[in-house]
Backbone as CSV, one residue per row, in Angstrom:
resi,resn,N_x,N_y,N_z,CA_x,CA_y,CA_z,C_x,C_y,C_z
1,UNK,-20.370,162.899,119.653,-19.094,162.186,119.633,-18.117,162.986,118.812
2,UNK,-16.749,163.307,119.728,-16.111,163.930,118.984,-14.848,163.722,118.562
3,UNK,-14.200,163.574,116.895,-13.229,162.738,116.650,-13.135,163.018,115.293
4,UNK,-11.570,163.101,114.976,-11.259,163.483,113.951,-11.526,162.239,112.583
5,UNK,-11.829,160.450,113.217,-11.643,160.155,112.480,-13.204,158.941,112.932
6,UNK,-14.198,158.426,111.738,-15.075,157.669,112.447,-15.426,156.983,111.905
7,UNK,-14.324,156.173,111.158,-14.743,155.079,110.262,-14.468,153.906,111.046
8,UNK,-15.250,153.011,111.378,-15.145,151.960,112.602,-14.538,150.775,112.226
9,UNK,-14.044,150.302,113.075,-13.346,149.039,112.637,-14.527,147.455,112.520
10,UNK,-15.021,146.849,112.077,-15.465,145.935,112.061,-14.950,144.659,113.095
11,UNK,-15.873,144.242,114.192,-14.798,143.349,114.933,-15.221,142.158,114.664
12,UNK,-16.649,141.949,114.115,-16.929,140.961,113.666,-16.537,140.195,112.814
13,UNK,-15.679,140.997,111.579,-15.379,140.738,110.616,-13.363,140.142,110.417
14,UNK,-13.281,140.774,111.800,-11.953,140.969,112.180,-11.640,140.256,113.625
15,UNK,-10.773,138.728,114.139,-10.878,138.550,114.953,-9.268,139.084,115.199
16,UNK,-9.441,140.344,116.450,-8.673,141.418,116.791,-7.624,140.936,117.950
17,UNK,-6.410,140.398,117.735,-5.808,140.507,118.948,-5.001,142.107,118.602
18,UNK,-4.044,141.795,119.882,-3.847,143.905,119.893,-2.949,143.726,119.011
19,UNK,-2.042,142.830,118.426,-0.834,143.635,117.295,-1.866,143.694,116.055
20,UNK,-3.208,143.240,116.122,-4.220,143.494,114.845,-5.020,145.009,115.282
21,UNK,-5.357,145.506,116.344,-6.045,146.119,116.393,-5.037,147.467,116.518
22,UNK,-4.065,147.541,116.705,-3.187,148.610,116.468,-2.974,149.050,114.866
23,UNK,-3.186,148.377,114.172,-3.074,148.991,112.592,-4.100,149.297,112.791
24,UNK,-6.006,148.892,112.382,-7.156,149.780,111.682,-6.693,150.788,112.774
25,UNK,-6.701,150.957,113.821,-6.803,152.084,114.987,-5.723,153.092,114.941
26,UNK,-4.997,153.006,114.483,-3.339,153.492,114.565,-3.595,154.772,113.687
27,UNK,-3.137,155.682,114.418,-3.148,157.245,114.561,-1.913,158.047,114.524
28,UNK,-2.639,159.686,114.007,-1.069,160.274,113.778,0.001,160.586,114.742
29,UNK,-0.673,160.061,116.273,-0.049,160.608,117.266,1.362,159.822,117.588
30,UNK,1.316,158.639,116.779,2.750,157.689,117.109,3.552,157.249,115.662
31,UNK,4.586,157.557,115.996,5.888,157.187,115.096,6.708,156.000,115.651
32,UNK,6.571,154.715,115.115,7.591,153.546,115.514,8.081,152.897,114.466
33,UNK,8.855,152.389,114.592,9.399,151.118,113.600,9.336,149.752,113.998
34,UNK,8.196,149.557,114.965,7.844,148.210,115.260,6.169,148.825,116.271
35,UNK,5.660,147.481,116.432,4.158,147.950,116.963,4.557,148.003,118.639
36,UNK,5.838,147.335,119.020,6.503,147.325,120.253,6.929,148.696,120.601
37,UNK,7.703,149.386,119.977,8.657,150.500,119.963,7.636,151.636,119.507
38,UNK,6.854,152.383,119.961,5.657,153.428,119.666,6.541,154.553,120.572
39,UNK,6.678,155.958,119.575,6.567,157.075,120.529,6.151,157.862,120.182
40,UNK,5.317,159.147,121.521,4.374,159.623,121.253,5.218,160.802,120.274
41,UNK,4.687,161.318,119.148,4.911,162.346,118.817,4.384,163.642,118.823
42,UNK,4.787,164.469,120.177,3.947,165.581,120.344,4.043,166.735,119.250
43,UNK,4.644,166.953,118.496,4.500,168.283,117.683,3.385,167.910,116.703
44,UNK,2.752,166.573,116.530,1.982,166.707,115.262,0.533,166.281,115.964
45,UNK,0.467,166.548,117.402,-0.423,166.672,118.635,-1.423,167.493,118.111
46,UNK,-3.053,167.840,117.577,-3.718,168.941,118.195,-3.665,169.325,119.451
47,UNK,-3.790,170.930,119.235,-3.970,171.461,120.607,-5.489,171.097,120.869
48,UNK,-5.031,172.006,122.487,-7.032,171.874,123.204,-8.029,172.422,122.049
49,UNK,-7.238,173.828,121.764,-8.166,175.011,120.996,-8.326,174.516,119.639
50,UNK,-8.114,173.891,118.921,-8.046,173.733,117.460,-9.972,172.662,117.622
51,UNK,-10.891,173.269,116.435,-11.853,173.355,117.291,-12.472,171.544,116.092
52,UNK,-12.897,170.917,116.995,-13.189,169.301,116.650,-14.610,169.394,115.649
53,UNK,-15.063,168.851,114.953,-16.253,167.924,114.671,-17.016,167.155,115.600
54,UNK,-18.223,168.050,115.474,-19.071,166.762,116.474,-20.057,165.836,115.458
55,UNK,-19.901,164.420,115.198,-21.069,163.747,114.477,-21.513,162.411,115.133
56,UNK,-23.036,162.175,114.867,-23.549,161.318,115.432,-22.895,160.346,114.769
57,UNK,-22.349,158.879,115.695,-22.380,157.706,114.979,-23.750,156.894,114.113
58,UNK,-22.731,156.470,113.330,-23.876,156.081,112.137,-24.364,154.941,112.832
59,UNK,-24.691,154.226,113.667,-25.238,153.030,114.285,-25.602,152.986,116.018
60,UNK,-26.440,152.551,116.027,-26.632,152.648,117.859,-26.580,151.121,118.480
61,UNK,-26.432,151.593,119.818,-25.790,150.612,120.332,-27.136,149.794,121.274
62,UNK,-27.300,148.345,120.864,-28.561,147.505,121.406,-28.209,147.424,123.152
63,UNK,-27.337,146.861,123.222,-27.041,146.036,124.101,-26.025,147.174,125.219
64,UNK,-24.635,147.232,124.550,-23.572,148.089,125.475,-22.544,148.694,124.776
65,UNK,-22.046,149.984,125.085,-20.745,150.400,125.182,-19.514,149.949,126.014
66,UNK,-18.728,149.394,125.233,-17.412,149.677,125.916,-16.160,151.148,125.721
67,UNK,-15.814,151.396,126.513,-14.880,152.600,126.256,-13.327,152.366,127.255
68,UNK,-12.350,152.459,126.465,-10.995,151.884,127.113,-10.112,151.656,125.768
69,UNK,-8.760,151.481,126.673,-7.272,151.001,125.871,-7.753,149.579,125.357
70,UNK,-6.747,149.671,124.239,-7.638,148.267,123.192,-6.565,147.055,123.496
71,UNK,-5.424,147.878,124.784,-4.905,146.749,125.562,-5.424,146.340,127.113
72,UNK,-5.628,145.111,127.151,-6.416,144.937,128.376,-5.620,145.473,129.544
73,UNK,-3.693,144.992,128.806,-3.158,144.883,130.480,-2.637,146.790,130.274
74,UNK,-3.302,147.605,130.265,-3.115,148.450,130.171,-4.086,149.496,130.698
75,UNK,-4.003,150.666,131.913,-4.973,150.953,132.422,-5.471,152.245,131.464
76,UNK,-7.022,152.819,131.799,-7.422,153.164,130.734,-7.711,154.976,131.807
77,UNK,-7.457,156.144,130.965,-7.289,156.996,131.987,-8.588,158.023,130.815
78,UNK,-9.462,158.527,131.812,-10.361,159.679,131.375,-11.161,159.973,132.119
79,UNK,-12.091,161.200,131.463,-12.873,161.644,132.495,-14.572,161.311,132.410
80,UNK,-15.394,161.724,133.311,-16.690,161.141,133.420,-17.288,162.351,134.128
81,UNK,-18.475,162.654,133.119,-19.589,163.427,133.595,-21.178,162.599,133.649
82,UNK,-21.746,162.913,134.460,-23.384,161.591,134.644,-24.095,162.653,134.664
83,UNK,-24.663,162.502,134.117,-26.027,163.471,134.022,-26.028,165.495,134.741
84,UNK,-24.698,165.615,133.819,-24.137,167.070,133.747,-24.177,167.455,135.363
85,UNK,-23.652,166.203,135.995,-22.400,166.330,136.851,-20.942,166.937,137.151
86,UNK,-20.406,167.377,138.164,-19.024,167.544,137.619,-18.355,166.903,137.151
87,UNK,-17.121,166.594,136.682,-16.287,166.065,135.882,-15.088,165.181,136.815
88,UNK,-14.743,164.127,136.667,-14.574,162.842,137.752,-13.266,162.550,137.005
89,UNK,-11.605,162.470,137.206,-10.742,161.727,136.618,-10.886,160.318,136.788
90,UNK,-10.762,159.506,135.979,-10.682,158.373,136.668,-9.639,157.372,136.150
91,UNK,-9.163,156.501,136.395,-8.381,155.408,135.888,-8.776,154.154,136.171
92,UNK,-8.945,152.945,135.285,-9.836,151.974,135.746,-9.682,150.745,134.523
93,UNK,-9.780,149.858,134.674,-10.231,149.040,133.242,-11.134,149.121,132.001
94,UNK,-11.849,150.096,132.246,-12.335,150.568,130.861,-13.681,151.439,131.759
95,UNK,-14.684,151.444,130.848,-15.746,151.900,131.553,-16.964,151.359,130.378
96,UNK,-18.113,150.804,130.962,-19.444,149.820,130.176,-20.079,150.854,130.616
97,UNK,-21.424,151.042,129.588,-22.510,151.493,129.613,-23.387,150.512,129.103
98,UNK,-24.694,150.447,129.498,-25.067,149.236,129.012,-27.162,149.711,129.176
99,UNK,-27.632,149.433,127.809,-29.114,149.966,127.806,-29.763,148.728,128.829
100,UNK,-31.758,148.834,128.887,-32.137,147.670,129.549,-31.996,146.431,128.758
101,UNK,-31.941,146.051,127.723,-31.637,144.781,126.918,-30.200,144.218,127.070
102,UNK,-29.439,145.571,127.653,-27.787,144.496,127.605,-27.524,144.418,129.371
103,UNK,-28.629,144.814,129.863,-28.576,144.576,131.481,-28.246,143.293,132.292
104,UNK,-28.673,142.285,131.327,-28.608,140.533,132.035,-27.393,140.050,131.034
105,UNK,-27.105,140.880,130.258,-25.435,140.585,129.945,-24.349,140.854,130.794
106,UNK,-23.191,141.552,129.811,-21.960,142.020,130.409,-21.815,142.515,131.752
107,UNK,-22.951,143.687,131.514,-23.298,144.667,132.776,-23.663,143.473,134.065
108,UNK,-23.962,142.726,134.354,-24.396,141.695,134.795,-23.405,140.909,135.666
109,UNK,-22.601,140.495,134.414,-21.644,139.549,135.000,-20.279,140.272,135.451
110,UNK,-20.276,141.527,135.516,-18.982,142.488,135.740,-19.792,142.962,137.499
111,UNK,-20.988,143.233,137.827,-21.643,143.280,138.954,-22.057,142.698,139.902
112,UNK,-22.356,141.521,139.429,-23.015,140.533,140.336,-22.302,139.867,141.322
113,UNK,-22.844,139.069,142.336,-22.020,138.826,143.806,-22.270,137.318,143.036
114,UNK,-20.877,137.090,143.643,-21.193,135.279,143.799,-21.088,134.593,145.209
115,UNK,-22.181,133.281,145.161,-22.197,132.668,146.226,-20.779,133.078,147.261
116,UNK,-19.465,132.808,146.948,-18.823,133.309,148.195,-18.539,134.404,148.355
117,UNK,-18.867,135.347,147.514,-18.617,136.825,148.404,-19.901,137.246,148.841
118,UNK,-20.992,136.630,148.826,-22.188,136.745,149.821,-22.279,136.356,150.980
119,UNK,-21.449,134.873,150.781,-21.646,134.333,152.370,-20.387,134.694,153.262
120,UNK,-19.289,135.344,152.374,-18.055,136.195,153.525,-18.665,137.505,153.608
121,UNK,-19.638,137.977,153.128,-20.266,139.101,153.915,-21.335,139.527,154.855
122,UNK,-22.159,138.123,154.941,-23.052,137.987,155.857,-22.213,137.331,156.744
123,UNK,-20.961,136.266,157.453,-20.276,136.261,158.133,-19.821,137.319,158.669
124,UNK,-18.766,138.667,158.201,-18.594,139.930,158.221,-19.656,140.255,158.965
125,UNK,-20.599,140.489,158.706,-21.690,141.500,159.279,-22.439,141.207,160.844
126,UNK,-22.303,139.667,160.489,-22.441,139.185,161.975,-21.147,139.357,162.971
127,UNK,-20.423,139.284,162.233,-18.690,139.095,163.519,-18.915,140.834,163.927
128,UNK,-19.481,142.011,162.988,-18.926,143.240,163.422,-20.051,143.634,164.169
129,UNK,-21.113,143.188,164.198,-22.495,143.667,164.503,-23.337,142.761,165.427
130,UNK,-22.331,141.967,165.866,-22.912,141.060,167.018,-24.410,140.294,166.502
131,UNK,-24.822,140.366,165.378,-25.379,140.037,164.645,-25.624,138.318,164.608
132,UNK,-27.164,137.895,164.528,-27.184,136.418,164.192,-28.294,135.749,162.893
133,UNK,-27.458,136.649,162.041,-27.935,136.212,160.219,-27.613,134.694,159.960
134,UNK,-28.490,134.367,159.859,-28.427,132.837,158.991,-27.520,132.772,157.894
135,UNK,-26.528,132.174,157.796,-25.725,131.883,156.454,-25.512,130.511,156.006
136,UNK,-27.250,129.768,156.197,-27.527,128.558,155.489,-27.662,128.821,154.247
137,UNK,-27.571,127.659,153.447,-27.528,128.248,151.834,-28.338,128.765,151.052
138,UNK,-29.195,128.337,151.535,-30.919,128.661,151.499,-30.425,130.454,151.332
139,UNK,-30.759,131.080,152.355,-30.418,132.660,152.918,-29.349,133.151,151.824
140,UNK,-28.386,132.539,151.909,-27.186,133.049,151.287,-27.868,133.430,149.648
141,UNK,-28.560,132.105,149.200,-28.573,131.938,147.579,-29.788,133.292,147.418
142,UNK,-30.573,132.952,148.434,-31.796,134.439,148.497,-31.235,135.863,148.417
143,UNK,-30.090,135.968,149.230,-29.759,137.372,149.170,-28.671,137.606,148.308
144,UNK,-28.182,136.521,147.611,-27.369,137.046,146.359,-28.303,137.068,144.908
145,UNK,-29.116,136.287,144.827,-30.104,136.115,143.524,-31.152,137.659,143.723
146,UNK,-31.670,138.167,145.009,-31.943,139.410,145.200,-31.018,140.350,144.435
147,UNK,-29.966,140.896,145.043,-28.730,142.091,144.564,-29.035,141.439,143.221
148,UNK,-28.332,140.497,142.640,-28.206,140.414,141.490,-29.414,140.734,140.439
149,UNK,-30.528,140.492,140.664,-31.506,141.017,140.089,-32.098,142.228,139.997
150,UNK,-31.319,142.899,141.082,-31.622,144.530,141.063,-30.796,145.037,140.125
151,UNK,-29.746,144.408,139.692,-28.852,145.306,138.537,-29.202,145.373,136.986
152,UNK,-30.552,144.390,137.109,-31.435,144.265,135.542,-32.570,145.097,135.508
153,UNK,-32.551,145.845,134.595,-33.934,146.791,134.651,-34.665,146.314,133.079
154,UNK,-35.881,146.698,132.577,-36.570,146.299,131.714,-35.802,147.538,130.502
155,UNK,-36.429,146.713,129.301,-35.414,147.103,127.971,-36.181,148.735,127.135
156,UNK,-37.368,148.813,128.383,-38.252,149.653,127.475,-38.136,151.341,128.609
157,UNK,-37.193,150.793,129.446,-36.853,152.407,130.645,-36.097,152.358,129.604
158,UNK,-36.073,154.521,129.940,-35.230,155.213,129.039,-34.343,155.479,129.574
159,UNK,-33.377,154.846,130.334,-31.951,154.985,131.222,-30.804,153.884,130.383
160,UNK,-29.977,154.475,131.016,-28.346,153.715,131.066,-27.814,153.109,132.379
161,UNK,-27.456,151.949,132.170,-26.380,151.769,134.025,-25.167,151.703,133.457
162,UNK,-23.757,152.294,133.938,-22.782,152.866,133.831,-22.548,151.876,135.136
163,UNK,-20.360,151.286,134.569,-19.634,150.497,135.461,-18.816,151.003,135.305
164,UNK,-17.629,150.710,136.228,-16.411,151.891,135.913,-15.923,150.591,136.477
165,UNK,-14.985,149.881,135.677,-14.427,148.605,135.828,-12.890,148.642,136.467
166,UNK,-12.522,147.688,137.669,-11.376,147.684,138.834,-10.994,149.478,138.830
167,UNK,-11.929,149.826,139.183,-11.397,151.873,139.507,-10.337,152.031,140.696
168,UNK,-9.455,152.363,139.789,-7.775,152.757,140.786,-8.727,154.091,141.671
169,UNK,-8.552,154.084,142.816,-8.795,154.880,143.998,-7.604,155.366,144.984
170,UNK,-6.985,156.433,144.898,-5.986,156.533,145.784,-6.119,158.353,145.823
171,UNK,-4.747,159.009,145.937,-4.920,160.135,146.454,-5.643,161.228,145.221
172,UNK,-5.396,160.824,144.198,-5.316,161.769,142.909,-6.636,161.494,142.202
173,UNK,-7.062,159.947,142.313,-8.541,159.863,141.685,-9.454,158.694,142.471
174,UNK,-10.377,159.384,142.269,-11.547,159.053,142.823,-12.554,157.993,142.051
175,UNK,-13.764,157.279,142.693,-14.580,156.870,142.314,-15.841,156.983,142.984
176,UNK,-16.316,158.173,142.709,-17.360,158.339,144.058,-18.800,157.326,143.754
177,UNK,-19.254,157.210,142.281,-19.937,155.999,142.156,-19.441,154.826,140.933
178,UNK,-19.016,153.952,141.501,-18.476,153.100,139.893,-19.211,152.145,139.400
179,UNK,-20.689,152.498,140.027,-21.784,152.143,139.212,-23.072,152.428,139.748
180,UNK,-23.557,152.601,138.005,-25.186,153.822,138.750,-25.834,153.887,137.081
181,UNK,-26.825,154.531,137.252,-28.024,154.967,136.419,-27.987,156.158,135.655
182,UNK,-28.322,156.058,134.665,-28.109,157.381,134.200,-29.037,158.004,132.652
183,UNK,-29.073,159.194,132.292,-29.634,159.449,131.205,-28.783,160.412,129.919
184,UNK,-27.363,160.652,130.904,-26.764,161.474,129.739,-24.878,160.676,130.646
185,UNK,-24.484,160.232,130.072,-23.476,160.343,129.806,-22.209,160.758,129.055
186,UNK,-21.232,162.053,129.464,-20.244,162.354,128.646,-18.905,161.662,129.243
187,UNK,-18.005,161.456,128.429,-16.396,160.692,128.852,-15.248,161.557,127.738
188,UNK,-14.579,161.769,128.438,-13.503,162.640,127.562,-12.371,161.721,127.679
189,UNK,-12.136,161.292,126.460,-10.773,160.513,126.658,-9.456,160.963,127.065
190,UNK,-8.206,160.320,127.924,-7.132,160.810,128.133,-5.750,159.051,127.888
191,UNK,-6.940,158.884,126.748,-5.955,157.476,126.814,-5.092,157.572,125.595
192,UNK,-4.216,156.896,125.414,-2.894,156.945,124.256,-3.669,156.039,122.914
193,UNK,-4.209,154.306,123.351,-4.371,153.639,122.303,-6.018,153.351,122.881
194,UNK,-6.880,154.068,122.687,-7.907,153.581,123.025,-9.133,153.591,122.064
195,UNK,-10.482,152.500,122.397,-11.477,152.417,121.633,-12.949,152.489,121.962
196,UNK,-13.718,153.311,121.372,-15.053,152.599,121.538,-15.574,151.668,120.864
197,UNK,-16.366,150.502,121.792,-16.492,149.695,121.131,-18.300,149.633,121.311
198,UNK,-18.982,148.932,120.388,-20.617,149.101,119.846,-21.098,147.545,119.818
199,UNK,-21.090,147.218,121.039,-22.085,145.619,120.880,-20.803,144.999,120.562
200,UNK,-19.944,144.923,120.904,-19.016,143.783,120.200,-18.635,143.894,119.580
201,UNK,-19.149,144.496,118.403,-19.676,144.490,116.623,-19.156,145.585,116.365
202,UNK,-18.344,146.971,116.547,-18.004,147.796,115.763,-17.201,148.745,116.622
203,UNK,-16.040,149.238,116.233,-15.075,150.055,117.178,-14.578,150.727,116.761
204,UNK,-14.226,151.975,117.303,-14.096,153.723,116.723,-13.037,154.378,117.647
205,UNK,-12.032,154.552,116.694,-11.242,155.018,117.416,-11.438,156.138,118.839
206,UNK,-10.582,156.169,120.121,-11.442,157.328,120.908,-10.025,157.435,121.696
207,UNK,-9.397,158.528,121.274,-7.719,158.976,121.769,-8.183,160.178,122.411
208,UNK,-6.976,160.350,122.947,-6.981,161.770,123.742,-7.506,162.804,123.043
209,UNK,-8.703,163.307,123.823,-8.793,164.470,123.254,-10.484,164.142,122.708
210,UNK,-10.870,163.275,122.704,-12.112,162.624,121.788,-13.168,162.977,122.803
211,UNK,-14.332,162.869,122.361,-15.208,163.033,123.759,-16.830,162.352,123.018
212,UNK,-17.074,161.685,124.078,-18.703,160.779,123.560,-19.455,160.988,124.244
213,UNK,-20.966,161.762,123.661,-21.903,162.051,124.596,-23.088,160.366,124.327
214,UNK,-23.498,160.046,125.393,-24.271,158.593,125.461,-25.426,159.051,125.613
215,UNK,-26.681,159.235,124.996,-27.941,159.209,125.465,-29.160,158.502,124.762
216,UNK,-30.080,158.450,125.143,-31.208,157.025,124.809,-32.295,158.415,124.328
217,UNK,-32.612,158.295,122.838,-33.703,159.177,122.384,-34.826,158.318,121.766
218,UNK,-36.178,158.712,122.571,-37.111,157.985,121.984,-37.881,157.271,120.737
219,UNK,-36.878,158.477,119.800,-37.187,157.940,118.404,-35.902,156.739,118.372
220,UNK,-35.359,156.031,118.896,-33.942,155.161,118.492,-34.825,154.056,118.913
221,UNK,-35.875,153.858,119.912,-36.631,152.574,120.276,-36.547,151.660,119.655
222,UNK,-36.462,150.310,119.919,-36.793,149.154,119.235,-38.485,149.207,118.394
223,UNK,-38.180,148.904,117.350,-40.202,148.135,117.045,-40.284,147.233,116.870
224,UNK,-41.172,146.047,117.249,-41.430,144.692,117.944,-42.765,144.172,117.001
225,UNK,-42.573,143.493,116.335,-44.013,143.074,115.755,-43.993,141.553,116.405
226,UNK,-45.823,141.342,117.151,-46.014,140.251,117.540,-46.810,139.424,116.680
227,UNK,-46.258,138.376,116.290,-47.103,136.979,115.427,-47.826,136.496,116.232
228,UNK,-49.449,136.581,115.560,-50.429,135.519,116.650,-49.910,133.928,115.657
């Protein structure tokens, strides 16, 4: 993880709307006289070449990463490498990573089909495919409780599933998967006010220019003691 600055904001401790989360987060890159009125100030910009710090964060993450602008209505712009892949622009609502323990969370409920977009797609499939699928409720509730359970994996695989949340798709950027599996994730930020965030629980600044490598090392495992 790379960043000039990595003292995290506490969110637990701090209930953050954005004119709160713009002070701990607030960086040398903006000069305003109100939290409304921000402009960027490029001369006191690092360049590309001026050469960064790489340090591990002091805490790991149980459950999920979030990475994005620490404004919702604000789209969040960077790049994405999966498992030393090429390098993907993307623009999107943020982007989750999420281990097997935070799988039947967030990751979960940002993926999953609900009853009616199951049964307008087994309709769909019959109208295009001359098709005669049952879309009693029975069927319907089977093949959405299926998908949905494929997006949970157990807490003890050494993978990541990666979401790339409402991904703008048009001529300039792509989303060739905006959600998938993985064992190394890198993201280079290209956002103005943006954060990583750690379980909920802890958030680090991540501006242009920042870059976070994500990976699951066997010594980070949970240890589990069972009471007879």
């Amino acid at each position: 993880y790379q960043v000039s600055l990595i003292d995290p904001v506490d969110l637990d401790d701090l209930e953050l709307g954005a004119h709160d989360h713009l002070g701990p987060h607030r960086d040398y890159r903006y000069q305003s006289e109100s939290d409304d009125e921000r402009v960027l100030n490029l001369a006191e910009c690092p360049s590309d070449s001026e050469e960064k710090e790489t340090t591990v964060l002091p805490i790991r993450a149980l459950n999920e990463i979030f990475i994005g602008e620490t404004r919702a209505s604000r789209t969040s712009y960077y790049e994405l490498s999966v498992d030393g892949r090429r390098w993907e622009k993307q623009k999107s609502s943020g982007l989750t990573v999420c281990t097997g323990t935070g799988s039947s969370s967030w990751s979960l409920h940002i993926n999953q089909l609900t009853y009616q977009s199951t049964r307008e797609i087994l309709r769909i499939v019959n109208e295009e495919t001359n098709s005669r699928v049952s879309v009693d409720t029975d069927v319907i509730a089977r093949v959405m409780h299926r998908y949905n359970n494929s997006l949970m994996f157990d807490a003890s695989e050494p993978k990541m599933t990666y979401t790339v949340r409402d991904p703008i798709i048009n001529g300039v950027f792509s989303v060739k998967c905006p959600r998938g599996f993985a064992r190394r994730i890198t993201v280079r930020s290209r956002c103005w006010d943006a954060c990583l965030a750690v379980d909920g629980a802890s958030s680090f600044q991540f501006n242009d220019g920042a870059m976070a490598y994500l990976e699951i090392f066997p010594e980070d495992a949970l240890r589990t003691v069972v009471l007879d």
